[in-house]
C-alpha positions in Angstrom: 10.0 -26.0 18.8 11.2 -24.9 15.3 9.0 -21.7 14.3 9.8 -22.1 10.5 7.6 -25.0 9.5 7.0 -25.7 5.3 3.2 -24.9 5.6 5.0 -21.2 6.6 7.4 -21.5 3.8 4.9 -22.1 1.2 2.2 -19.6 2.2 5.3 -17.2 2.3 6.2 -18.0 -0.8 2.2 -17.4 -2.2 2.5 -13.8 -1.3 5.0 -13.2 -3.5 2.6 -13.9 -6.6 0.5 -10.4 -7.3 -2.9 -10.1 -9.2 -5.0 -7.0 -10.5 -6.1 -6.8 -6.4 -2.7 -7.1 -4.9 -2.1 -4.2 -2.7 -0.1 -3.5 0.5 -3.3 -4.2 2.6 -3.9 -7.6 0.7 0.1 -8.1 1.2 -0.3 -7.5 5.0 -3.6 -9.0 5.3 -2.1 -11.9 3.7 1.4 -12.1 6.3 -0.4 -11.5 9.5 -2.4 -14.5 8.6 0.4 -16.8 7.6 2.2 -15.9 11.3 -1.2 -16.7 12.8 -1.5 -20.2 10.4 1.8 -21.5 10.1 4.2 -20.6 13.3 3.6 -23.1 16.1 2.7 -21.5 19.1 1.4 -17.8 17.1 -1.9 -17.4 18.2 -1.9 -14.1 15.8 -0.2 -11.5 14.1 -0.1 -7.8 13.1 2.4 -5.6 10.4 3.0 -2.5 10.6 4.4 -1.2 7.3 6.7 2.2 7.5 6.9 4.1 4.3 7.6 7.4 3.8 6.5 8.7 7.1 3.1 6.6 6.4 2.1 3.7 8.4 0.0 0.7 7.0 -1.2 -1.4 10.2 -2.8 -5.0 10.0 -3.3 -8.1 12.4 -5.2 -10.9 11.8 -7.3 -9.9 14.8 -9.3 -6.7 15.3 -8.1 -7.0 19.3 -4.2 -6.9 17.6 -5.2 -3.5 16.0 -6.4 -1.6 19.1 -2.7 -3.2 20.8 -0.6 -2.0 18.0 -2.4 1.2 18.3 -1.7 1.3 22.2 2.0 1.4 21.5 1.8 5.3 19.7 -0.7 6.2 22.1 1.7 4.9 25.1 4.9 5.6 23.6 6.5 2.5 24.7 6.1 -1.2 23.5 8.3 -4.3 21.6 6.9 -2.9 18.0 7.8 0.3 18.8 11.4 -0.8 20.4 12.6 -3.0 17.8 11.5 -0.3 14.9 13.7 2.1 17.0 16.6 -0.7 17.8 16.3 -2.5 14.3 16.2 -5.8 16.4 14.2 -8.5 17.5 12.4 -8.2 21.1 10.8 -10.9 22.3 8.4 -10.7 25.6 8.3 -14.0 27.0 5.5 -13.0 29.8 3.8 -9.7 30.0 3.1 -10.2 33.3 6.3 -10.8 34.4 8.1 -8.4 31.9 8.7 -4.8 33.8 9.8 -2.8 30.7 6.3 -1.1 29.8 4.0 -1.6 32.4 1.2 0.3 29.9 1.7 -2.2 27.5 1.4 -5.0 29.5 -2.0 -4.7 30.7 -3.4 -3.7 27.6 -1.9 -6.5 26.1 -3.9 -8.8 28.6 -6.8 -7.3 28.0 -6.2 -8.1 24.5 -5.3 -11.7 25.7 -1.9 -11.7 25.0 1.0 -13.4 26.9 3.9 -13.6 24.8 5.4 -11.1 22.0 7.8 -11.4 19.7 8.2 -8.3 17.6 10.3 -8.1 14.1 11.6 -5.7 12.0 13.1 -5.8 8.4 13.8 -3.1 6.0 12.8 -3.0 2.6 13.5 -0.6 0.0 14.1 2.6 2.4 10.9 1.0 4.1 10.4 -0.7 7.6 8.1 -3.8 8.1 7.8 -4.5 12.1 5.7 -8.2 12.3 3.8 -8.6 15.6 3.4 -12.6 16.6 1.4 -12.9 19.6 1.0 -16.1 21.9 -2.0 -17.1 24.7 1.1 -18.5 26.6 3.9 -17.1 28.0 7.3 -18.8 26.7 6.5 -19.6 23.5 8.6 -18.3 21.0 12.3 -19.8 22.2 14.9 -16.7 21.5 17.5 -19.6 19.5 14.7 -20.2 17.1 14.0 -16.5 16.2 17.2 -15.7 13.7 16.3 -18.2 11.1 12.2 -17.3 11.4 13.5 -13.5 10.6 16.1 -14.5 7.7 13.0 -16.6 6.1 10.4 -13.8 6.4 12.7 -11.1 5.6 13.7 -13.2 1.8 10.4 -13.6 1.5 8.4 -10.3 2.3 11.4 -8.6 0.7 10.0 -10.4 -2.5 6.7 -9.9 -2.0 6.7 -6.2 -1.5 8.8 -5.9 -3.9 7.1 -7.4 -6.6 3.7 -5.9 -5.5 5.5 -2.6 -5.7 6.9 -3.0 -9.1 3.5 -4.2 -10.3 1.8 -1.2 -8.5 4.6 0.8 -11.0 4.1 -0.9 -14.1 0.0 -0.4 -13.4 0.6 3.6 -12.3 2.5 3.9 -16.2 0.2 2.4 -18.0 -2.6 4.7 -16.4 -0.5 7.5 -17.4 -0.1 6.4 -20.9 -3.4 6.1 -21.6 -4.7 8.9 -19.7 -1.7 10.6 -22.5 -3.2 9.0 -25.3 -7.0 10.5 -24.6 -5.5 13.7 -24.2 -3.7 13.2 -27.4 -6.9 12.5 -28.8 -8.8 15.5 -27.7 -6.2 17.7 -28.6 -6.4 16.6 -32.2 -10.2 17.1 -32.1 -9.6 20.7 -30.9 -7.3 21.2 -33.2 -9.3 20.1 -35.8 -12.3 22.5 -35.1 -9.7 25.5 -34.8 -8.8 24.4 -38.2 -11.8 24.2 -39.7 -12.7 27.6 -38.3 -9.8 29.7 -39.2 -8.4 27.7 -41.8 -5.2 27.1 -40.1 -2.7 24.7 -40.4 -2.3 21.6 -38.0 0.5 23.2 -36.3 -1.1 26.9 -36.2 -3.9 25.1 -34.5 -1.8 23.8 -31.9 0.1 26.9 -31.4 -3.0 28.9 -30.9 -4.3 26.2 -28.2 -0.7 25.9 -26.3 -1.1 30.3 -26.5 -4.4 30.1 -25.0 -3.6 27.5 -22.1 -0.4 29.4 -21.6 -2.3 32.6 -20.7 -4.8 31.3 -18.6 -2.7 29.0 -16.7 -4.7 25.5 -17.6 -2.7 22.4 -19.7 -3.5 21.9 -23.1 -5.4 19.1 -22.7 -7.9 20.5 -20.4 -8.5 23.3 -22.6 -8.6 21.5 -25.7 -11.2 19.2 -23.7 -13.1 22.3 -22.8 -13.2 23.8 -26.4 -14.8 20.1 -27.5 -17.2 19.9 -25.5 -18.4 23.5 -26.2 -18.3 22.9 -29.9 -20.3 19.7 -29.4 -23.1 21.3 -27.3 -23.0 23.8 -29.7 -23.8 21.4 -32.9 -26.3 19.8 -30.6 -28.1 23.0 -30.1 -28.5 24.0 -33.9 -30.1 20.9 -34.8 -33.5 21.6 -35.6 -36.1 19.2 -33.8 -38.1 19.0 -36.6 -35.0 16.9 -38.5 -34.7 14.2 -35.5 -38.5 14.4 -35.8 
């Protein structure tokens, strides 16, 4: 039976769509369900996303978590043989499969018959997908190359986009967090002013001298120095004025 069906095609194609509450998690969450929804004979799925020494697991069944898990704890298992090999390995009956005996009975506890582990690299990252059968002989080894060019196009685009949104959200933190510390730095500078009767630039010079010698950024002192001054005016008002 073909394994790429268009229900799979077009909840594939939904991940690659982000939101304010896209995230890898969501993006995984999102996959393991689609294997689990839309390829005949996947009774569920996990992901296991490789980043920078970092690992991001998910399944679409807490059972899928503790067999994913097994594999590090074992050191042996299809996830962890086709992240190694960079190919496809397919278990068409854990009981009859002699590779990782460890494996296998965990699996049946978990009641799994059939694997079909998947990796695909994206951006100097590895995703390894997990699709896990109740039967043995399920997933057909002919039908596995054009699964694995469709989900690597499409995860490819998904991650991708989620982490160029992730980007675009990460600088425009930065910029305003830049602008506020503009900000503040103007009010210090500001007070200074008014105190010594400094220029705007003498103002700033005397800040960036301070922060220099006692090791803090500008902003943080100038954000210090505000505060003081405003707890200050708060403490000469007389009570009898608010009265």
């Amino acid at each position: 039976m073909d394994m790429v069906t268009p229900v799979l095609a077009r909840d594939l194609a939904a991940l690659g769509r982000v939101s304010e509450g896209t995230s890898s998690e969501s993006v995984l969450r999102g996959l393991t369900a689609t294997l689990a929804g839309g390829v005949p004979g996947c009774a569920g799925g996990s992901a296991e996303l490789w980043r920078r020494e970092r690992v991001v697991v998910s399944a679409s069944h807490s059972e899928l978590i503790v067999l994913v898990d097994s594999e590090s704890d074992l050191g042996e298992g299809p996830s962890a043989e086709a992240r190694e090999t960079g190919r496809p390995v397919i278990v068409q009956d854990v009981l009859r499969d002699s590779r990782w005996p460890g494996y296998a009975g965990m699996a049946v506890r978990c009641g799994v018959r059939t694997v079909l582990s998947m990796p695909i690299t994206v951006e100097r990252s590895v995703l390894v997908l997990g699709l896990y059968g109740v039967r043995p002989g399920v997933f057909a080894a002919r039908n596995v190359p054009p699964l694995a060019d469709m989900l690597a196009e499409q995860v490819t685009v998904a991650l991708a986009n989620m982490w160029d949104y992730d980007e675009v959200r990460t600088d425009a933190a930065q910029m305003q967090e830049a602008l506020a510390g503009r900000a503040v730095i103007d009010q210090a500078k500001g007070i200074i002013m008014k105190s010594s009767g400094c220029s705007a630039e003498a103002a700033f010079d005397e800040l960036r001298r301070i922060s220099q010698h006692h090791q803090v950024k500008v902003a943080d002192l100038a954000r210090l120095l505000v505060d003081e001054h405003q707890r200050n005016q708060a403490g000469r008002t007389d009570p009898a004025d608010t009265a």
